[in-house]
N, C-alpha and C positions, 0 to 999 in steps of 0.2 A: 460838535457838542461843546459848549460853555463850560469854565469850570475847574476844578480839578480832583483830578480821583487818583488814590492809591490802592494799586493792586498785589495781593500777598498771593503769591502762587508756586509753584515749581517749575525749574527751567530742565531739561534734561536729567531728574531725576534730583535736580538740588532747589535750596531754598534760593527764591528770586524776590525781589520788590519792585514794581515799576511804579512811575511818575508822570500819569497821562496829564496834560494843560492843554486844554479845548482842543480837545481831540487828537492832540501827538503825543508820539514819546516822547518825554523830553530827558527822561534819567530811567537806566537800570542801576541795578544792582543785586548780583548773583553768588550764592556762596562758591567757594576755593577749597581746593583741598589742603591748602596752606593755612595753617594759624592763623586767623584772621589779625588786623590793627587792632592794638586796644589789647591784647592779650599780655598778662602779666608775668612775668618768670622769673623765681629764685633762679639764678644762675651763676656758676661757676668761672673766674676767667682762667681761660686757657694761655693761648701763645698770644702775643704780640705781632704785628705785623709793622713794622717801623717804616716803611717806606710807604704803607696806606694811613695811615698816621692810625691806627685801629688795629683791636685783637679779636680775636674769636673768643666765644663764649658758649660754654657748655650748656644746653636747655633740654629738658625732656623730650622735644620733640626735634631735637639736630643743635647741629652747629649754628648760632648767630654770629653777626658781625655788628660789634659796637666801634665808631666812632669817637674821637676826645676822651680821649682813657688816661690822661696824664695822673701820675702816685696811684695807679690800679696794679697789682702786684697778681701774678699769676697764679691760681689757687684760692683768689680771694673769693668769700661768696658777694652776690651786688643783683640787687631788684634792677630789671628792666623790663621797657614795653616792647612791644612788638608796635612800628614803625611803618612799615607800607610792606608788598609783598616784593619781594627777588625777584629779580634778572635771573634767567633760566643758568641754570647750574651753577649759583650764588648762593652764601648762606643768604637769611632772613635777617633783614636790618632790624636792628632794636637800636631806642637811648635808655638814658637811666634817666632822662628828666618825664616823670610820668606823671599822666594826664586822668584825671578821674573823670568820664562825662555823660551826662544825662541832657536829657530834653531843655531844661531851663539852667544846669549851675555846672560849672566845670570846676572841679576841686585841682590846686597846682602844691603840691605841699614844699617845691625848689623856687616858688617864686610868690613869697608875702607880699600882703596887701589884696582889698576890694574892692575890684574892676566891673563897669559895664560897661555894655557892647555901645560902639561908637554908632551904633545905626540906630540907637534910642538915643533921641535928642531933647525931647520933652522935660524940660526941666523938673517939673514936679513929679512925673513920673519917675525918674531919677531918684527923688530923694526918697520914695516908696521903696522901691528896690532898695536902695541903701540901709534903709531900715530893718527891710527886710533881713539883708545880709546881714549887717549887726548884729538884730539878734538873735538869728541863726545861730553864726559861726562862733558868737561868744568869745572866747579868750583860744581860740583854736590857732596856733601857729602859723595854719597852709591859708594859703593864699586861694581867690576866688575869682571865676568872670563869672557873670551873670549875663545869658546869651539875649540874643535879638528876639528871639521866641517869649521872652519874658514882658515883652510890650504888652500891658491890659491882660496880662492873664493873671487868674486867680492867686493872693497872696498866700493862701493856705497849702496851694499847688507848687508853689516854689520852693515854700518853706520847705516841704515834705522833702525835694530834689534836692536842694542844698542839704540838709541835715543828710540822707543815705547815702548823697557822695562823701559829706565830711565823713560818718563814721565806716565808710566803705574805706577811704585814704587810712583813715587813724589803723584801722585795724592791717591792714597790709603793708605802713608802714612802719609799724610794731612789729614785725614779723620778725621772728629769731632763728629760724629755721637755718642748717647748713646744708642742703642736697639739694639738688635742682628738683625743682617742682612748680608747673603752672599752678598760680595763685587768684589770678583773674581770667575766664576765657573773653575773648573779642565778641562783641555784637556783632549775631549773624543779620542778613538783608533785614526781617521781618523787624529786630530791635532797633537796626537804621532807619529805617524807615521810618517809625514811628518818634526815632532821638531828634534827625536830619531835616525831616520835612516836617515840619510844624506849625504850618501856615494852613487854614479848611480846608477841612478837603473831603469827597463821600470818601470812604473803604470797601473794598471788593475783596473779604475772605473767602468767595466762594472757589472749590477747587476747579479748574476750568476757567477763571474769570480773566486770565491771560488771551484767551481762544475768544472770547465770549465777548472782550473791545476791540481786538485786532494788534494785542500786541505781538503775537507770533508774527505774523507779518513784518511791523516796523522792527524787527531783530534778526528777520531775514534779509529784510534792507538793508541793515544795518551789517550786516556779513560780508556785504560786498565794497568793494573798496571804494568805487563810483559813486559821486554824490551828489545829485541837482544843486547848484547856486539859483538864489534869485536875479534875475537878467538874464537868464541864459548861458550862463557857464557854468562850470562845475569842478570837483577836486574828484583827486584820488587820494589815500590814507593806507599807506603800503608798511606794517611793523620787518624790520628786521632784525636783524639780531645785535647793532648796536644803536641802531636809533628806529623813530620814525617817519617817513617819508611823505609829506604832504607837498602834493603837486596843482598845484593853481590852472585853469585854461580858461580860454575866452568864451570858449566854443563858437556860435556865429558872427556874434558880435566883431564888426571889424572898425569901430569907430575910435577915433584919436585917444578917447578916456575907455576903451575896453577894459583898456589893463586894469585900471585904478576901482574903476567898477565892480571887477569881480574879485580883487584884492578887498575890497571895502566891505562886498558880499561877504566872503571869508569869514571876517573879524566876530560877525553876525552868528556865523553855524560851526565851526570850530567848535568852541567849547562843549555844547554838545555833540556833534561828531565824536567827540575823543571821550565823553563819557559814557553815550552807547559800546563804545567800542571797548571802553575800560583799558584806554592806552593812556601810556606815563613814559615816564622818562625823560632820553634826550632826543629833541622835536625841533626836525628841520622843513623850513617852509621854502618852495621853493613857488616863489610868487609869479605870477605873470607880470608881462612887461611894463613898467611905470617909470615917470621922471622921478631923478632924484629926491626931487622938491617933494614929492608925495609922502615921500615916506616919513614923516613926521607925522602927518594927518595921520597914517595907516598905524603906525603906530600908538597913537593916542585912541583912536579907536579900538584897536586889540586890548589894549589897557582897559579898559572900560568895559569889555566884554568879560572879558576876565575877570575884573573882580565881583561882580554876581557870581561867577561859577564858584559851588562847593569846593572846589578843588585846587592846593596852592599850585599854583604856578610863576615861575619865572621867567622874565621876558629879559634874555639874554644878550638880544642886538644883533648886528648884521654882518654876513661875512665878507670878508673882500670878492667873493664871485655875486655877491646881492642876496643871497638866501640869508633869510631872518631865523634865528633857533630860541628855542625854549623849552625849560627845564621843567617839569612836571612832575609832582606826584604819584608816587605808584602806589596807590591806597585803593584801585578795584582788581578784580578776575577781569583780563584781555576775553573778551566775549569767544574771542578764536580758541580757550581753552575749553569753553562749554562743548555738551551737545549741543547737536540742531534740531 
């Protein structure tokens, strides 16, 4: 089937969103029982940790750990977001540089000036937007992107986005408040979904509509570590507990470019592999067999795949035994924490 559909359903008793593109999965996204990203908190700092260059910080819902805290004094109060989700038995990373975001306008109130998205190139289009933004944001101090979803959509629709982030920021960033207290909660799947994907698409509210295209299935696929490449080889996607483990093979293929082949395959289904699976972190590849010489192409092509994917990652380089690593975001639920 042609297309693309977004589907609002439950995964094991919690809110899920999938992202079918002519007939596959191609993106979940499952709620956590962690604070989602995006979640705001009056919080308190606690101790210092000098050797993580970061303190913990007191929040209603546990301990965080903030990052670049340099003149942060202990006791202080200090707004921050919540960040991606913790490594098991980790606090919850938060910054204080917060993000205000909606479908078309991202309010920055730590970084002046109004940006748009580098993926609208249309010159006149541009100066709309800009206009737009103008007079919007008015004489408003925070800073603005205005995202790629903003190409040819309605100007009355952005207006509205930009103005509820600005005075969303204004008012949070007015806050006076001394005790820890969430101020913003995180958009669960259904609000991602419709912030995230914003390119046509039908919607399938109906309960059951998970069942109903066969995404239960491709998340029982997806459960398993094994994954067909095209050519005929395939990876495994093994989390442990400081990284994780992607393993490259030929399978039949036994000709001079196998390796390069099913390394090239990779670059391809990676990105999603690791979002079905909702793994982040640190991400070691362990390629099959290739000349030296390749790994530049193989490289450029990860590169390229990667940056389509929603999700930041870093491409880290290679280690002296040849295994390639990368840094990933931990912004979903590991699919391994849901039900089945």
């Amino acid at each position: 089937m042609k297309g693309r559909s977004i589907l609002l359903d439950h995964l094991g008793g919690r809110e899920a969103a999938a992202l079918v593109v002519d007939g596959r999965l191609d993106d979940l996204l499952v709620a956590g029982d962690a604070p989602a990203p995006g979640t705001i908190y009056r919080a308190r700092a606690d101790r210092p940790v000098k050797g993580q260059g970061g303190m913990f910080v007191t929040t209603p819902d546990g301990s965080a750990f903030l990052r670049q805290v340099k003149g942060l004094a202990p006791g202080a109060t200090l707004l921050v977001q919540v960040s991606g989700y913790a490594e098991p038995g980790k606090a919850m990373p938060v910054t204080q540089k917060l993000l205000f975001k909606s479908r078309h306008a991202i309010v920055t109130p730590d970084a002046p000036g109004l940006n748009i998205s580098r993926r609208i190139r249309d010159e006149d289009e541009r100066d709309r937007l800009l206009e737009i933004a103008h007079e919007t944001m008015g004489d408003s101090g925070h800073g603005l992107i205005l995202r790629s979803s903003c190409e040819g959509a309605d100007g009355d629709a952005i207006a509205a986005d930009i103005a509820d982030m600005a005075e969303l920021a204004a008012r949070v960033m007015g806050d006076a408040g001394e005790t820890p207290e969430m101020l913003i909660e995180g958009d669960g799947p259904h609000a991602l979904a419709w912030r995230e994907w914003a390119e046509p698409a039908d919607i399938d509210r109906a309960p059951g509509c998970f069942d109903d295209h066969g995404v239960l299935d491709a998340i029982d696929a997806a459960r398993d570590p094994r994954e067909a490449l095209p050519g005929g080889g395939h990876l495994f996607i093994e989390p442990t507990r400081a990284l994780v483990a992607v393993d490259v093979n030929t399978g039949a293929d036994t000709s001079l470019a196998a390796g390069l082949k099913a390394n090239m395959a990779l670059t391809r289904a990676l990105p999603r592999a690791l979002r079905l699976r909702g793994l982040g972190g640190q991400i070691t590849l362990d390629l099959a067999p290739m000349p030296k010489k390749d790994r530049r192409g193989f490289e450029t092509a990860l590169r390229a795949a990667l940056r389509a994917d929603p999700i930041d990652t870093v491409l880290a380089g290679w280690t002296p035994l040849g295994h390639f690593e990368l840094q990933r975001k931990r912004d979903r639920v590991p699919l391994s924490e849901t039900a089945a």
